[in-house]
C-alpha positions as CSV (number, residue, x, y, z in Angstrom):
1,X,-145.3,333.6,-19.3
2,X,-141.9,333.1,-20.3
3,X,-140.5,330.4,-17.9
4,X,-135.9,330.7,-17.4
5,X,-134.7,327.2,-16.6
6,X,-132.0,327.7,-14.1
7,X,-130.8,326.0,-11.1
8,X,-131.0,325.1,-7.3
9,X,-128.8,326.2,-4.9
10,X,-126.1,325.7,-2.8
11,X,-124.4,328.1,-0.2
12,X,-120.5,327.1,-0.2
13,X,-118.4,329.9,1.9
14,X,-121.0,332.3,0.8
15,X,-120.6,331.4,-2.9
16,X,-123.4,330.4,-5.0
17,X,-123.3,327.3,-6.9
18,X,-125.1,328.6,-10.6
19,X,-125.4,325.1,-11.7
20,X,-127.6,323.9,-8.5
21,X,-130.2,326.9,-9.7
22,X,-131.4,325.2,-12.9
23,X,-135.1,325.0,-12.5
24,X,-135.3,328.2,-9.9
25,X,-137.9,331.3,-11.8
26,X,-139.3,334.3,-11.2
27,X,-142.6,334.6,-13.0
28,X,-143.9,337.6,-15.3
29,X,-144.7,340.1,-12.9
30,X,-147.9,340.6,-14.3
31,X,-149.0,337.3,-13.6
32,X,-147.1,337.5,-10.0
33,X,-148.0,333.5,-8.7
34,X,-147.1,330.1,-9.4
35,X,-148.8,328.1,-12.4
36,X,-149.7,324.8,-13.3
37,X,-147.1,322.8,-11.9
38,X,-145.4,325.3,-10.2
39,X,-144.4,325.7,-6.6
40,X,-142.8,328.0,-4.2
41,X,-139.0,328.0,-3.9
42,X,-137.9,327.5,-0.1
43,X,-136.2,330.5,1.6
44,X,-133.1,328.3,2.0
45,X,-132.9,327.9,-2.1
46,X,-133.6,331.7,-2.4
47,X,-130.7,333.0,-0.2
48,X,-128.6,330.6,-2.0
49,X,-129.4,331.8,-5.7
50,X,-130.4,335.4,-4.6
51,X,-127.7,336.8,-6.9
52,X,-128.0,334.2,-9.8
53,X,-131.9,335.5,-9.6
54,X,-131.3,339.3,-9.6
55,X,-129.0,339.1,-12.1
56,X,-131.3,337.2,-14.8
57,X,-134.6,338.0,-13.8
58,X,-136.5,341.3,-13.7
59,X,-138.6,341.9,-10.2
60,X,-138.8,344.0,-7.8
61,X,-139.9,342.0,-4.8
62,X,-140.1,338.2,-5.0
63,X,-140.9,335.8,-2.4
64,X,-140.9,331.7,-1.3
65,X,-142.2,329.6,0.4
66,X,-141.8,331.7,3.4
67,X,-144.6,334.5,3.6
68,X,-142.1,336.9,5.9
69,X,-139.5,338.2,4.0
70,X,-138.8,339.0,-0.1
71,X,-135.9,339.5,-2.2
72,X,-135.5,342.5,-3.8
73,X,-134.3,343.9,-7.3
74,X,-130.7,344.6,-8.4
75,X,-132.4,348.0,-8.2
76,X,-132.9,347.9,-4.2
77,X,-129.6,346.1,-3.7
78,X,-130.6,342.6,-4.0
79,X,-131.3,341.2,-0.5
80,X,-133.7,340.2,1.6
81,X,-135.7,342.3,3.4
82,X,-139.1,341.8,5.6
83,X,-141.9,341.2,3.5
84,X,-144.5,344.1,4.1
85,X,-147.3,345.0,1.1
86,X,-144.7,345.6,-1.6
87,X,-145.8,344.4,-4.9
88,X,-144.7,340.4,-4.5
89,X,-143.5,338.1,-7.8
90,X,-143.1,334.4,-6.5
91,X,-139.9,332.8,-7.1
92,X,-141.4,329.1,-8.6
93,X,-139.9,325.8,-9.4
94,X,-141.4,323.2,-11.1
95,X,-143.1,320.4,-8.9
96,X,-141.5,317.1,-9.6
97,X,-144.4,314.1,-10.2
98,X,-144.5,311.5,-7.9
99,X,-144.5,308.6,-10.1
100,X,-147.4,306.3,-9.6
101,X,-146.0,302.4,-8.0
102,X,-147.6,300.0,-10.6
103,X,-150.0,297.7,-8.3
104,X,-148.3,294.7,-7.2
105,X,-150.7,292.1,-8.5
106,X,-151.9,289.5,-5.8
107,X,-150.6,286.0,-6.0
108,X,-153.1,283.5,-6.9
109,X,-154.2,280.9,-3.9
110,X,-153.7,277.5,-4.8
111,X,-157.0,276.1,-3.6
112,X,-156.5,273.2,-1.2
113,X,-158.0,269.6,-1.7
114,X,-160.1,269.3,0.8
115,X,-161.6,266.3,-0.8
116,X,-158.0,264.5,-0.4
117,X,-158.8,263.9,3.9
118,X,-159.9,261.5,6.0
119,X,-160.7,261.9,9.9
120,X,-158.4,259.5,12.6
121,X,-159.3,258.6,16.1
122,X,-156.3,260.5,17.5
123,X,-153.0,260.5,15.1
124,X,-152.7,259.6,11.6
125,X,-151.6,256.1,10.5
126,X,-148.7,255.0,9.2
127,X,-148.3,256.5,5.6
128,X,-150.3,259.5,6.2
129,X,-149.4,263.1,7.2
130,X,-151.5,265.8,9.2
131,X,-153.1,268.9,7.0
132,X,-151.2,272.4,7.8
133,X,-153.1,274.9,9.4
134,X,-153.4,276.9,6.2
135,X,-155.1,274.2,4.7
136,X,-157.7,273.8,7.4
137,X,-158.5,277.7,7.2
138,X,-159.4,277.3,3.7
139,X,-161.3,274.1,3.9
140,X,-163.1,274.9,7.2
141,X,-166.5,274.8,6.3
142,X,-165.9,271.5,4.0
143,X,-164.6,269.8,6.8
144,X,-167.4,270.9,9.2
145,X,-169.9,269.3,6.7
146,X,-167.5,266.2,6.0
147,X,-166.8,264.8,9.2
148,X,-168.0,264.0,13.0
149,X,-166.0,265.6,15.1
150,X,-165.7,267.7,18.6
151,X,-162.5,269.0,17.9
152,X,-159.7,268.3,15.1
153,X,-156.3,269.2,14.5
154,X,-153.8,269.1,12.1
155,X,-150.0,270.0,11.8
156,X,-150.0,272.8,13.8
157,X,-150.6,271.4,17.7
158,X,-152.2,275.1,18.3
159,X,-155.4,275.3,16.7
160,X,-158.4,273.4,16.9
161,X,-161.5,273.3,14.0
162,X,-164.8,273.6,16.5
163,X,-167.1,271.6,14.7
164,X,-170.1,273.6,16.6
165,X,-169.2,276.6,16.0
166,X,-167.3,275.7,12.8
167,X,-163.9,277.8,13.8
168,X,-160.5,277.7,14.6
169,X,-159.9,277.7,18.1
170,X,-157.2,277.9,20.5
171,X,-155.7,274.4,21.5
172,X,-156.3,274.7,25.3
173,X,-156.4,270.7,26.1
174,X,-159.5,270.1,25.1
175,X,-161.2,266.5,25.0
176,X,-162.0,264.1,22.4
177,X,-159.5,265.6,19.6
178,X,-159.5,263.8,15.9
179,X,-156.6,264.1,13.4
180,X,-157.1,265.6,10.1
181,X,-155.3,263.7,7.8
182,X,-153.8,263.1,4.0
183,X,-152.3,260.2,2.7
184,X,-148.4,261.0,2.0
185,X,-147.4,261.2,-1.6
186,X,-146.2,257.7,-2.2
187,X,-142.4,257.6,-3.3
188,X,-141.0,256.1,-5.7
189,X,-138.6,253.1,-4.9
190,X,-135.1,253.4,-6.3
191,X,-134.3,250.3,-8.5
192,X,-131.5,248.4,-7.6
193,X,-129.2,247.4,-10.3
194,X,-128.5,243.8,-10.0
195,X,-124.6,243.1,-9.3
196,X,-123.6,240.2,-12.2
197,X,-122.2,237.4,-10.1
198,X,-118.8,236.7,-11.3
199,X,-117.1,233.3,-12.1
200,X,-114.4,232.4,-8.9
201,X,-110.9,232.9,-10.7
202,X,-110.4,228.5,-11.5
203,X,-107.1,228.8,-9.8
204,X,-108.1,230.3,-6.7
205,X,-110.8,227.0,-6.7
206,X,-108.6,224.8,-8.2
207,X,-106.5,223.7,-4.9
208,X,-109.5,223.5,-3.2
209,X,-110.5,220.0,-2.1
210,X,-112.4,217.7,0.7
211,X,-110.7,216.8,4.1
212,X,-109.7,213.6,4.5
213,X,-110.2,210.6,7.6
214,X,-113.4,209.5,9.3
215,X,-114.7,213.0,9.9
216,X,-113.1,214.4,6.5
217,X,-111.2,216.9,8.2
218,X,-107.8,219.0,7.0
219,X,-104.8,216.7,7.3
220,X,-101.3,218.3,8.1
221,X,-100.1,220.9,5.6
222,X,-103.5,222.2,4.5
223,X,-105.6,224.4,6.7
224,X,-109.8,225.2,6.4
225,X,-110.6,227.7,3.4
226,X,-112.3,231.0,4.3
227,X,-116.0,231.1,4.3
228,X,-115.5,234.0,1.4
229,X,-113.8,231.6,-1.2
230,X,-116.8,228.9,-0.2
231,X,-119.2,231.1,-1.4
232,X,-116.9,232.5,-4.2
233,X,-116.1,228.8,-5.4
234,X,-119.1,227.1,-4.6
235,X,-120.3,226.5,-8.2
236,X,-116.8,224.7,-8.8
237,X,-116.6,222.8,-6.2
238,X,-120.4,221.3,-6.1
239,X,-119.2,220.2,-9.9
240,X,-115.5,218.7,-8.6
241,X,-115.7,217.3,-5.7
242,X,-117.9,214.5,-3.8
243,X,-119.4,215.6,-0.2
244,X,-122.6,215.8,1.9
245,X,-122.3,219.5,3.8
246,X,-119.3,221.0,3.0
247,X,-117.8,223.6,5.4
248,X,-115.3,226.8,5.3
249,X,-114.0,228.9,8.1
250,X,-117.2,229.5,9.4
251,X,-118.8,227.1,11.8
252,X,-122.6,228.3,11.2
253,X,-123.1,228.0,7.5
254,X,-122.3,225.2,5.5
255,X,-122.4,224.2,1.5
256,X,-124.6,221.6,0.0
257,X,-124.2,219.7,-2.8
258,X,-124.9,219.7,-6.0
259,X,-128.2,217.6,-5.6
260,X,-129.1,219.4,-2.7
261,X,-129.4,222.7,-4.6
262,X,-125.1,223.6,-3.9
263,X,-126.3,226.7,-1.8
264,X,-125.1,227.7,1.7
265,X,-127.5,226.9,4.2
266,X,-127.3,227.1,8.1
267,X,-125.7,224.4,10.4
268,X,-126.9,222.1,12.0
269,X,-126.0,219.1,14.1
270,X,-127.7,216.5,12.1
271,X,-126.0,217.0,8.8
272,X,-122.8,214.9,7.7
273,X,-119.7,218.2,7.9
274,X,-117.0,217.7,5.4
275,X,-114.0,220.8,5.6
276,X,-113.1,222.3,2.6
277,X,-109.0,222.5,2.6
278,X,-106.5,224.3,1.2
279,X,-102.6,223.5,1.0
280,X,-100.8,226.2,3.2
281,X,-98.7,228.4,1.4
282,X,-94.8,227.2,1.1
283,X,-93.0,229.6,3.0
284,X,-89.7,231.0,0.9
285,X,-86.3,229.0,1.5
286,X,-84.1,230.1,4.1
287,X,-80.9,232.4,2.7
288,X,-77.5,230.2,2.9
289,X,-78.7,226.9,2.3
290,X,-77.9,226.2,-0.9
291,X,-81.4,227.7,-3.0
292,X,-81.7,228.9,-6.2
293,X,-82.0,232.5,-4.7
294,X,-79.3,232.0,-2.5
295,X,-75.2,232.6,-2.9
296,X,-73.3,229.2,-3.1
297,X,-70.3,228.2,-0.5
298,X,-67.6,228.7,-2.9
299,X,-69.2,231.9,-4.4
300,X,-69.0,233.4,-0.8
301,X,-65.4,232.3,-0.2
302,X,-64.3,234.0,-3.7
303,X,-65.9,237.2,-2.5
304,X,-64.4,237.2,1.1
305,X,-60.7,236.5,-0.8
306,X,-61.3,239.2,-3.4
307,X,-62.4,242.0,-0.8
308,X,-59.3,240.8,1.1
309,X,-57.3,241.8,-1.8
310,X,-58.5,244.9,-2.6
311,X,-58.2,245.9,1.2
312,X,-54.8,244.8,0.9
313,X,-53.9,246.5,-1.5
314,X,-55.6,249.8,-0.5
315,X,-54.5,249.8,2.8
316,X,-51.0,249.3,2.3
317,X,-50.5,251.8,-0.6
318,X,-52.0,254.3,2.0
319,X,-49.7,252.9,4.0
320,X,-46.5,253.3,1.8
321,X,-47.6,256.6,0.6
322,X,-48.2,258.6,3.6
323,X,-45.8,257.1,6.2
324,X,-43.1,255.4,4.2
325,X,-43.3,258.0,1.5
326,X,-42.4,256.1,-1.7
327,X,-43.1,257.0,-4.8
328,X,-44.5,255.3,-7.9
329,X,-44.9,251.3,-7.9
330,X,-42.8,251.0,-4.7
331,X,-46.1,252.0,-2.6
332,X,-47.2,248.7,-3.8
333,X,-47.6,247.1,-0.3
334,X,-44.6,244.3,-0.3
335,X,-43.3,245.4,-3.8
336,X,-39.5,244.2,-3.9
337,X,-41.1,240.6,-2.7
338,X,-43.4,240.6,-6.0
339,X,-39.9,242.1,-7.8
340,X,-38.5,238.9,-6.7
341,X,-41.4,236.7,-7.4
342,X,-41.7,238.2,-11.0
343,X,-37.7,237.7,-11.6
344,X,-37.6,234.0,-10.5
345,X,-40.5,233.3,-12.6
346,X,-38.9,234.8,-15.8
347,X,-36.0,232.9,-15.0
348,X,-37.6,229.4,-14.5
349,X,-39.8,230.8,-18.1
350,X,-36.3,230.7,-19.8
351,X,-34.7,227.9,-18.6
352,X,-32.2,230.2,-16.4
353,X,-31.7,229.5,-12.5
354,X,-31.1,232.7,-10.3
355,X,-27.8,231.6,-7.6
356,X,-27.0,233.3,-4.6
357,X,-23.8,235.2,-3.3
358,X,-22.5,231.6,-2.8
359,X,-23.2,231.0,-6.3
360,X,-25.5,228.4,-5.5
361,X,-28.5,228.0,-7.5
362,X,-31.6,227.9,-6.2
């Protein structure tokens, strides 16, 4: 049977797509039915590729999938027509396989350890957890023979195991309920990385020192040290300095000497409380009286003077310029007095004396 591989169709405006036709045939009309693999084209298909078949296939009557009505021959026009007993070709296309899914292989249950449990009054203890139900499904009939029980329950508060009739039951507040138990994996403690303890720096302990007087108390000028640089200090000062109980800021721990261990210890009324002082920082000097930091009294009356130049001088060229309007060195505020200054001392300079109209020197 010689088999054409065309193509399926599709109407567009009365067009017919050749390329949707390819796997459309008409078989050998001596053979006049579908082979192998071969099934009927739908009517839909034929109407759509009636003219791609007539014009590449020889027939005179071929029929689909629907038993009512053929197409004929380029001979008889090429339509379709009612089907009565003409002598039928089938129009065939080849059946496409269903591929076959490739089983989806079961996962493997991890078998519970029903041997891992233990049976509690009423709730597990401290450290242990309660079995999931899945757990108790699988281990029913191990727990039934394990343990004395009515009824027992494990993580899920909605089942029961019935030990007489060894099943999972509905929780319906039933009486004398175990717990079925496992001990919880036991964790492993994080280690904790020891923090070096580090020297005080020698001259924040250095200034450090016991009060003074019948109680040993701060004396004027020095105040109590924090409780911090006590226990920051303590090695230092249990090797420098001579005390009983030694006390910082705070009133409920103290320090004890060297002999007594030198380690901070709670208060109490019975031991002998020294303070641990510190001098109070010197405040910075006051600006203006005569510091290091500080401008001197005849610095400060050079400045004023010099500003009072220079605003002299500014102001009255200004001055000169824009309301007097001179020019050149006369806006130099006062100038014919300096003229006059700087002529009398060239004069004196030369041994000359400058007279008056009178002609009197002077």
């Amino acid at each position: 049977m010689v088999m054409l591989q065309l193509a399926f169709a599709a109407a567009v405006s009365g067009m017919v797509v050749t390329d949707s036709c390819g796997e459309v045939s008409v078989v050998n009309a001596t053979t006049e039915i579908c082979k192998g693999s071969g099934v009927l084209v739908d009517m839909e298909t034929i109407t759509s590729c009636s003219q791609f078949l007539c014009d590449n296939f020889e027939f005179e009557f071929a029929m689909g999938s629907d038993n009512t009505s053929v197409l004929t021959g380029n001979s008889s026009g090429c339509q379709i027509i009612q089907f009565t007993d003409q002598n039928v070709s089938e129009i065939c296309v080849a059946a496409t396989p269903i591929p076959t899914p490739m089983p989806t292989p079961a996962p493997t249950p991890v078998p519970a350890d029903c041997n891992a449990t233990q049976l509690n009054n009423e709730t597990c203890e401290m450290g242990q957890l309660p079995l999931p139900l899945d757990t108790l499904t699988e281990c029913l009939s191990d727990f039934c023979q394990m343990f004395d029980f009515e009824y027992a329950i494990g993580s899920d508060n909605n089942s029961l195991i019935e030990k007489s009739t060894c099943q999972i039951v509905p929780f319906d507040n039933q009486p004398n309920i175990s717990a079925l138990c496992v001990d919880a994996p036991p964790t492993t403690p994080i280690p904790l990385t020891p923090i070096p303890e580090t020297q005080a720096p020698e001259d924040v302990c250095r200034p450090i020192e016991v009060g003074s007087g019948e109680h040993k108390t701060c004396s004027g000028g020095t105040f109590i040290v924090s409780s911090e640089i006590m226990d920051e200090c303590k090695e230092y000062l249990c090797d420098n300095l001579v005390f009983d109980y030694a006390r910082g800021s705070d009133n409920t721990t103290v320090l004890t000497n060297k002999a007594e261990g030198c380690t901070i210890i709670p208060k109490t009324d019975a031991q002998s409380i020294s303070e641990l002082c510190a001098a109070a920082p010197t405040p910075p000097p006051s600006g203006g009286g005569g510091g290091s930091s500080g401008m001197s009294g005849a610095g400060i009356f050079f400045l004023v003077v010099f500003l009072l130049i220079v605003a002299y001088l500014f102001f009255g060229i200004l001055f000169n310029h824009f309301v007097q309007g001179k020019q050149g060195l006369e806006k130099i505020p006062n100038y014919e007095s300096w003229c006059k200054l700087k002529d009398r001392c060239l004069c004196r300079r030369k041994g000359f004396h400058a007279v008056n109209a009178d002609g009197l020197a002077h």
